[in-house]
ROLUM-300840 format. One record per residue (C-alpha): residue in three letters; residue number from 0; x, y, z negated. Coordinates in steps of 0.5 Angstrom, whole numbers, plus 500, padded with zeros to 3 digits. Last residue first. Layout:
BEGIN
  aa   i  c1  c2  c3
 ALA NUM   X   Y   Z
...
***
This chain:
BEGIN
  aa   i  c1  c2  c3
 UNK 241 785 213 585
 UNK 240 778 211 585
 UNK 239 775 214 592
 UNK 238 774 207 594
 UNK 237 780 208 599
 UNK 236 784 208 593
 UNK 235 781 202 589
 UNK 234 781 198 596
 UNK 233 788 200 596
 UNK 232 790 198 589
 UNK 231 786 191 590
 UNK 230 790 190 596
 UNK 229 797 191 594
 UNK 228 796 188 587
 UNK 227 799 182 588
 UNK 226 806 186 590
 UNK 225 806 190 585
 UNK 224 808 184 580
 UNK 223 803 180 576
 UNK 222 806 175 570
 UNK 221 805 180 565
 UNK 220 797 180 567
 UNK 219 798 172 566
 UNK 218 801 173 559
 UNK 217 796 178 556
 UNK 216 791 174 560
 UNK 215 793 168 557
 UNK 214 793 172 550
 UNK 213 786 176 552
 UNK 212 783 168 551
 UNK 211 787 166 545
 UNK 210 783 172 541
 UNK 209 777 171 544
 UNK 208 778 163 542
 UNK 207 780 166 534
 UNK 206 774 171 534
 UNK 205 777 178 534
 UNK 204 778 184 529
 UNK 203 786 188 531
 UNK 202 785 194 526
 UNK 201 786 200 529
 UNK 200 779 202 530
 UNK 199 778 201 522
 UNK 198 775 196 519
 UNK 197 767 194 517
 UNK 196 766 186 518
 UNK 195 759 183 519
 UNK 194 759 175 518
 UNK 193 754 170 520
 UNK 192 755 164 518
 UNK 191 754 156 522
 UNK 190 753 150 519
 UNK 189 746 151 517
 UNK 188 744 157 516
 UNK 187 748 162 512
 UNK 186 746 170 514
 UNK 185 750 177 513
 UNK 184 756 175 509
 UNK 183 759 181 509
 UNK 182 767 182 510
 UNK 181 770 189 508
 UNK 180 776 193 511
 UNK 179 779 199 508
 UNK 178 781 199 502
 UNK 177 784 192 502
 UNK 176 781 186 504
 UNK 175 774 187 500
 UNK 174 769 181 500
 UNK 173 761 181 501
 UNK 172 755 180 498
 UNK 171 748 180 502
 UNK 170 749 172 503
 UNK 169 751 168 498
 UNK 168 759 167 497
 UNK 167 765 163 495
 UNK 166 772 164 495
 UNK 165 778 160 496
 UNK 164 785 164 497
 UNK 163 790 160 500
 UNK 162 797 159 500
 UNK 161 802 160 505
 UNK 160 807 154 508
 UNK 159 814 154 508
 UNK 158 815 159 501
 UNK 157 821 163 502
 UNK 156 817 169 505
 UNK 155 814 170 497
 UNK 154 808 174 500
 UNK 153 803 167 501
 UNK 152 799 168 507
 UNK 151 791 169 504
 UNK 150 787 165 509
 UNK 149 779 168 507
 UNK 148 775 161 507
 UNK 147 768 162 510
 UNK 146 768 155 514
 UNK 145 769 159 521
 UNK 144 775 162 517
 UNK 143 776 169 515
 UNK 142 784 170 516
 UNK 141 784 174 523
 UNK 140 776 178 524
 UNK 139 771 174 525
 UNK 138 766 178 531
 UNK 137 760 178 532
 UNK 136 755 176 537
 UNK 135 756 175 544
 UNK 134 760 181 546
 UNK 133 764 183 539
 UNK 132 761 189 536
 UNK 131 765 195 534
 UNK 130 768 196 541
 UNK 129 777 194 540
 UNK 128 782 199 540
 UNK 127 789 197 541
 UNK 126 794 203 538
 UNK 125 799 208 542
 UNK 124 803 214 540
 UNK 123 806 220 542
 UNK 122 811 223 539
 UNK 121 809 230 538
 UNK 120 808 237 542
 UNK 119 802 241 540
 UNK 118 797 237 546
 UNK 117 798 230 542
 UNK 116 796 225 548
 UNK 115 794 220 543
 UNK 114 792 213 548
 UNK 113 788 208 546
 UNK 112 788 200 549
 UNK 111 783 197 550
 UNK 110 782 190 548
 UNK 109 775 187 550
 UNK 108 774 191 556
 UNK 107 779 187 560
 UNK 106 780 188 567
 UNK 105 779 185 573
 UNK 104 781 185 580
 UNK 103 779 179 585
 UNK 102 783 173 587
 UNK 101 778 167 588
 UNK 100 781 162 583
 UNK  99 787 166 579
 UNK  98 782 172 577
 UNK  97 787 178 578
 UNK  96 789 182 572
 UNK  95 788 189 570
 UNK  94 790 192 563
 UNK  93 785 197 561
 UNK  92 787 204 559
 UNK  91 783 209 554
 UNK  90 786 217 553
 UNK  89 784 221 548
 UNK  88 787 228 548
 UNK  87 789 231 540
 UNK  86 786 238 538
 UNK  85 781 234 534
 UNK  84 788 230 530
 UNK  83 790 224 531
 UNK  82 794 219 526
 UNK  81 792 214 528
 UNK  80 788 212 522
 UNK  79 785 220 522
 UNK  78 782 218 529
 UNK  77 780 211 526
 UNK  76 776 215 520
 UNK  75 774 220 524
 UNK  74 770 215 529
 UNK  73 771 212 536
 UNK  72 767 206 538
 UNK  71 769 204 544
 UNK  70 767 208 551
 UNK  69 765 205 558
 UNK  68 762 209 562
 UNK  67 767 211 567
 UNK  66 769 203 569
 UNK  65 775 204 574
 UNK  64 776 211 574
 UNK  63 776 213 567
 UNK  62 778 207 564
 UNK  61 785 208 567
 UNK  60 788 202 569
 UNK  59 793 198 567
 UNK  58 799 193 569
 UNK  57 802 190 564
 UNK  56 811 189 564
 UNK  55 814 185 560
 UNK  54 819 181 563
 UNK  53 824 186 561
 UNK  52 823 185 554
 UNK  51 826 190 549
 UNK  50 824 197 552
 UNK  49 817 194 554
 UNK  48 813 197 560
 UNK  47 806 199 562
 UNK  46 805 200 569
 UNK  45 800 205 571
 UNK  44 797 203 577
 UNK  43 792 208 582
 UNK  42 798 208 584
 UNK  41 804 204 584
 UNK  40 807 207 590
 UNK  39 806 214 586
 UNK  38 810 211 580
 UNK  37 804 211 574
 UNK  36 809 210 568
 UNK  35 807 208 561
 UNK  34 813 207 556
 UNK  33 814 202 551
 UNK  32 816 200 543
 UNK  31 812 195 540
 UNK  30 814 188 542
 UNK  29 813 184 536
 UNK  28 805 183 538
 UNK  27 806 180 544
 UNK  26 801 176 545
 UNK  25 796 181 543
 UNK  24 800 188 544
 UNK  23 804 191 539
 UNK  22 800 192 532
 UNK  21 804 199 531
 UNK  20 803 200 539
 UNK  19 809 205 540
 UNK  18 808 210 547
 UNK  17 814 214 550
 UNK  16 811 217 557
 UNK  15 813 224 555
 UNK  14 821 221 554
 UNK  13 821 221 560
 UNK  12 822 214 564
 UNK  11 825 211 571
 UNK  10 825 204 573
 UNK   9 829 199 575
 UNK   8 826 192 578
 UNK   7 819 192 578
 UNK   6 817 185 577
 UNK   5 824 184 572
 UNK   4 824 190 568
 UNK   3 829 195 567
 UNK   2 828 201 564
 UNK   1 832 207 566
 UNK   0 833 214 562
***
């Protein structure tokens, strides 16, 4: 089966290199059907391919080579939510980019991305880890408002606007969204709240300007061919990291 994409031309993919992302990718969030391949031209490079859009094409990189010591935080009720079982392989990739101003690689450690490898033969799938805690502080997870408002979007899709759910709360007590995610107000001073967020891995959380800053770099990292990262693959490879 080929893939067509606009940065790597047509490219060759199995079934074993099938991934679907629920959620989709940060900016991308309606594209959810992919495949990973390494093309061994590419390597240490993998390639993150859409099926449905063939301008979407990320490069990643294997967590293990790139930054060995980073792990996000993975428990039981994350690995029942994505559906993996002990005997499952675990892998985390990030998405490589290049710094526009000096040209140097970088990869983004706030939105990894977890890989099931079933080793019993089942359809693969992908989900967006993310840490526990948000570097800087903690994060706000999508609907909390920096005002402490919860936004709760009107479920009638003939409504133009959706409606929100005021609620107030004191410090110490909490909201339920769900089952599975609870909102704590930990500290109010002055115009800022603190908030404490409890959710499963699978859940997206972010601070809106984190969230709108993985989105640019979701995009630009999409805009990179193979021949922008010719350098950086080759000193990655000489580094003994490929």
């Amino acid at each position: 089966m080929r893939i067509e994409t606009r940065t790597l031309g047509a490219v060759e993919v199995t079934p074993e290199s099938f991934l679907t992302l629920p959620e989709g990718l940060v900016g991308y969030e309606g594209e959810r059907e992919y495949a990973l391949v390494q093309p061994d031209r590419y390597a240490p490079f993998s390639w993150l391919l859409s099926f449905s859009d063939p301008d979407l094409a990320l490069p990643v990189l294997d967590a293990r080579r790139i930054a060995p010591e980073y792990q996000p935080a993975w428990n039981n009720t994350d690995r029942r939510a994505s559906g993996a079982v002990e005997s499952d392989a675990l892998e985390v990739y990030l998405v490589a980019n290049l710094e526009p101003s000096t040209g140097a690689l970088t990869v983004n450690l706030r939105a990894p991305i977890l890989v099931r490898r079933p080793l019993r033969h089942r359809p693969s799938r992908a989900r967006r880890a993310r840490p526990r805690k948000d570097r800087g502080g903690i994060g706000q997870a999508r609907g909390v408002s920096d005002t402490g408002t919860l936004a709760n979007r009107n479920r009638d899709h003939s409504a133009r606007e959706g409606t929100m759910l005021v609620l107030g709360r004191r410090p110490g007590e909490n909201i339920r969204i769900g089952d599975d995610i609870k909102v704590i107000v930990l500290e109010v001073r002055g115009g800022q709240i603190k908030l404490g967020i409890e959710a499963p891995l699978t859940v997206t959380v972010h601070r809106e300007e984190i969230y709108e800053r993985i989105q640019r770099q979701n995009r630009r990292a999409a805009g990179l061919a193979p021949a922008d990262l010719s350098e950086a693959a080759r000193a990655l490879r000489q580094n003994g990291s490929a």
